[in-house]
C-alpha positions as CSV (number, residue, x, y, z in Angstrom):
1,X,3.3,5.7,-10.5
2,X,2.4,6.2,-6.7
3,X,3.9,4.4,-4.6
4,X,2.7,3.7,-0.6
5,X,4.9,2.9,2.1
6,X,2.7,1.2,4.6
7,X,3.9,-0.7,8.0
8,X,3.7,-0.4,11.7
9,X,4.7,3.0,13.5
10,X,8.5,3.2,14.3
11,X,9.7,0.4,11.4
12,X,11.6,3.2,9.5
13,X,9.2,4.5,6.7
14,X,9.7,7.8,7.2
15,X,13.6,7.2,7.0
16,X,13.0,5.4,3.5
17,X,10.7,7.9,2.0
18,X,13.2,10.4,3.1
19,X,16.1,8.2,1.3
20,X,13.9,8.0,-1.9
21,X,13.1,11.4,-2.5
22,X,15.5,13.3,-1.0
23,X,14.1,15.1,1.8
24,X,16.1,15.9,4.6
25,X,14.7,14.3,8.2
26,X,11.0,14.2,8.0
27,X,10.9,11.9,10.6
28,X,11.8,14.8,13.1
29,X,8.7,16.6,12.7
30,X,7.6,13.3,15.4
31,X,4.3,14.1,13.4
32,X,1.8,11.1,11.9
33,X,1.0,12.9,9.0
34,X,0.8,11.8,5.6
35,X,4.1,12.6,3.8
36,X,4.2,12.8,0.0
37,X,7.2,13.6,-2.4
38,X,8.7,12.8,-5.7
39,X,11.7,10.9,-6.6
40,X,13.2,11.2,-9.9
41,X,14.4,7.6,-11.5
42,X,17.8,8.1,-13.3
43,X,18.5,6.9,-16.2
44,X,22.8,7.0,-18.1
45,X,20.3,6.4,-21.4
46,X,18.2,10.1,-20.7
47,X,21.9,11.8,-19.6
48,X,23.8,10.8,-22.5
49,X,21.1,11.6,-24.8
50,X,20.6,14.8,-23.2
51,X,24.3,15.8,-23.1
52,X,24.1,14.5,-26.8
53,X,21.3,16.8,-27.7
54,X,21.6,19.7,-25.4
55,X,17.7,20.1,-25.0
56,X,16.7,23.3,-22.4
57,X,15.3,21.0,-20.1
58,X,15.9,16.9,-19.4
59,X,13.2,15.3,-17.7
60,X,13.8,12.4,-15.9
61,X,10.9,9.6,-14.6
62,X,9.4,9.6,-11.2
63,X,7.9,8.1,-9.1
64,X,5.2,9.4,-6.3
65,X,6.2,8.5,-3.1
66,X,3.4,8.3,-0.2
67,X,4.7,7.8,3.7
68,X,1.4,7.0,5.0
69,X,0.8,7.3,8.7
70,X,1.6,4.2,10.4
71,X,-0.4,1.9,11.7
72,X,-1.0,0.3,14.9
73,X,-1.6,-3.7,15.2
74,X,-4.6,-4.7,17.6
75,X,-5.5,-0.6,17.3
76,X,-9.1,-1.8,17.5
77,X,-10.0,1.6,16.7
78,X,-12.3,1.2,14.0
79,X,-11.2,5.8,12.9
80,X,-7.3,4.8,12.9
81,X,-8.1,1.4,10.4
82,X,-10.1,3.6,7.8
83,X,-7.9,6.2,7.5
84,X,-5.1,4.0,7.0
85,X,-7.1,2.2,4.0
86,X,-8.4,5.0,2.7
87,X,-4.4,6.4,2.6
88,X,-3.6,2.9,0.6
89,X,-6.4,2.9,-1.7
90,X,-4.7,6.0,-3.8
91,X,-1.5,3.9,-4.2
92,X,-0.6,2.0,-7.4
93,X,1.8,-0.2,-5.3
94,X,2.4,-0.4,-2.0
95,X,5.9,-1.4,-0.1
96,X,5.8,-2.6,3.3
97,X,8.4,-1.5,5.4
98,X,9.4,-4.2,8.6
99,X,11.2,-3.5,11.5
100,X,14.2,-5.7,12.6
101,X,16.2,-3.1,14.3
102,X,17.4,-2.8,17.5
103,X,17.5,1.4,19.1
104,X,17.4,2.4,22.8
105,X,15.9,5.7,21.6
106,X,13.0,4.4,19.8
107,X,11.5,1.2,21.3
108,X,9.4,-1.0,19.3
109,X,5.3,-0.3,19.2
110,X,4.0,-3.6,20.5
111,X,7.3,-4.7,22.9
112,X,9.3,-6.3,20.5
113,X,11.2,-7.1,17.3
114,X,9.8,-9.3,15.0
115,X,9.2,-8.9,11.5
116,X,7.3,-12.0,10.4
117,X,4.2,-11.0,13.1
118,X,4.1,-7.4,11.7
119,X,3.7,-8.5,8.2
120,X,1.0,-11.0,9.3
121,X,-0.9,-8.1,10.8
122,X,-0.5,-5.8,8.5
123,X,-1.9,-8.3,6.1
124,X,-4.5,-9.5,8.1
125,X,-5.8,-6.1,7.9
126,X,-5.9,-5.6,4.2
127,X,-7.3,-8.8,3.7
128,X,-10.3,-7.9,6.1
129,X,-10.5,-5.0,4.1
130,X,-10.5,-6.8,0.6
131,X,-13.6,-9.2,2.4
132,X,-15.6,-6.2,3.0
133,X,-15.1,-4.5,0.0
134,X,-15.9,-7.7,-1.9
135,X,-18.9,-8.3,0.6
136,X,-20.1,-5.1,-0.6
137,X,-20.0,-5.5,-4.1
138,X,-21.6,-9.3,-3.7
139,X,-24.8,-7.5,-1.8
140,X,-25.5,-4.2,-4.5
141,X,-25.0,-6.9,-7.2
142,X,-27.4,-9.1,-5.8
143,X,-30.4,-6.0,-4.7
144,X,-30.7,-5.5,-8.5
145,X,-34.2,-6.7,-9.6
146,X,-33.0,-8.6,-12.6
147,X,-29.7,-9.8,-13.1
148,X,-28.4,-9.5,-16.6
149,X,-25.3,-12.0,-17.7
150,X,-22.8,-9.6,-17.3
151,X,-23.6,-9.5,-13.7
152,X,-24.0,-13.1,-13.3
153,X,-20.7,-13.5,-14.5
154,X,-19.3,-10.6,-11.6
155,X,-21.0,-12.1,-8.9
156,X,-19.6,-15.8,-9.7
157,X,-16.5,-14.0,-10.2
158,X,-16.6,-11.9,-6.9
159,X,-18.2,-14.6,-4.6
160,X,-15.1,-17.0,-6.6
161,X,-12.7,-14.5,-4.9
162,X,-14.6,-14.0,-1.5
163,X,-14.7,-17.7,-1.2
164,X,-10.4,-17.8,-1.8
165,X,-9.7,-14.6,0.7
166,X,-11.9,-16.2,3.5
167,X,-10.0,-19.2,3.1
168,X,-6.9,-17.3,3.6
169,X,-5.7,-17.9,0.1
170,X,-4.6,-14.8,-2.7
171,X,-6.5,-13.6,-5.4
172,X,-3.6,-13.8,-7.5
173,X,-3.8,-18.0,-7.1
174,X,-7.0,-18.3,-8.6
175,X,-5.0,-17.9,-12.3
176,X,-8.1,-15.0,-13.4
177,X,-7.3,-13.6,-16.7
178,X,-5.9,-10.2,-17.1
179,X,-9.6,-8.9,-18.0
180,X,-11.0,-9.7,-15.2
């Protein structure tokens, strides 16, 4: 599983991948670069089995562990935005780290503290992305010459979803089944 830790610069991300898998102060490189590492999941079960068993080698789950670059809220750069989504797209979940610390040393990016703003523009932004994407889709579906069932059924089901994410609603309460 790869997981994406996403948020506004200077909330801590770099500080949590570090935590999770074990590396030692990333964050001082100062650098914006994507950061990627492994952290093992333990497990008593795997340990006492292993000391049961005495295998050469016990393998324990991970998890991938993504500290994308952060991003910048009212950016506007259209370069900064992509990359960001195209960092995200990879993950298989993605963990939003907030800020609600105070720190003489590192100042917040947009002035000040506060949390609930951060998430709304963070998500704001992958929203406009999930429009596009789905606007996309919508137009190759609809350039086809003939449209077969199958794709009659997409496009209701696409322009369905549009129709809730411009309305500011979540995929997830339209109730679609698992298939689709």
């Amino acid at each position: 599983m790869k997981i994406g830790l996403i948020g506004l610069n200077q909330t801590g991300k770099t500080t949590v991948f570090d935590l999770l898998t074990g590396r030692e102060n990333t964050a001082a490189s100062g650098k914006t670069a994507l950061h990627t590492g492994v952290g093992l999941v333990p497990d008593e079960r795997i340990a006492c089995l292993s000391a049961l068993y005495r295998p050469q080698k016990t393998t324990y789950a991970q998890i991938e562990f993504t500290d994308v670059a952060g991003f910048s809220a009212g950016d506007g750069r259209k370069s900064a935005a992509a990359r960001f989504l195209s960092e995200v797209r990879h993950c298989d979940a993605l963990v939003h780290i907030l800020r609600a610390f105070e720190s003489e040393t590192l100042p917040p990016e947009r002035g000040r503290i506060d949390p609930a703003a951060d998430l709304d523009a963070l998500e704001t932004e992958l929203l406009l992305a999930d429009l596009v994407m789905l606007e996309r889709r919508i137009e190759r579906v609809k350039s086809g010459k003939k449209i077969a069932k199958e794709q009659a059924e997409e496009l209701a089901r696409l322009e369905r979803c549009f129709a809730c994410l411009e309305g500011g609603g979540s995929v997830l309460d339209l109730g679609l089944p698992e298939s689709d």
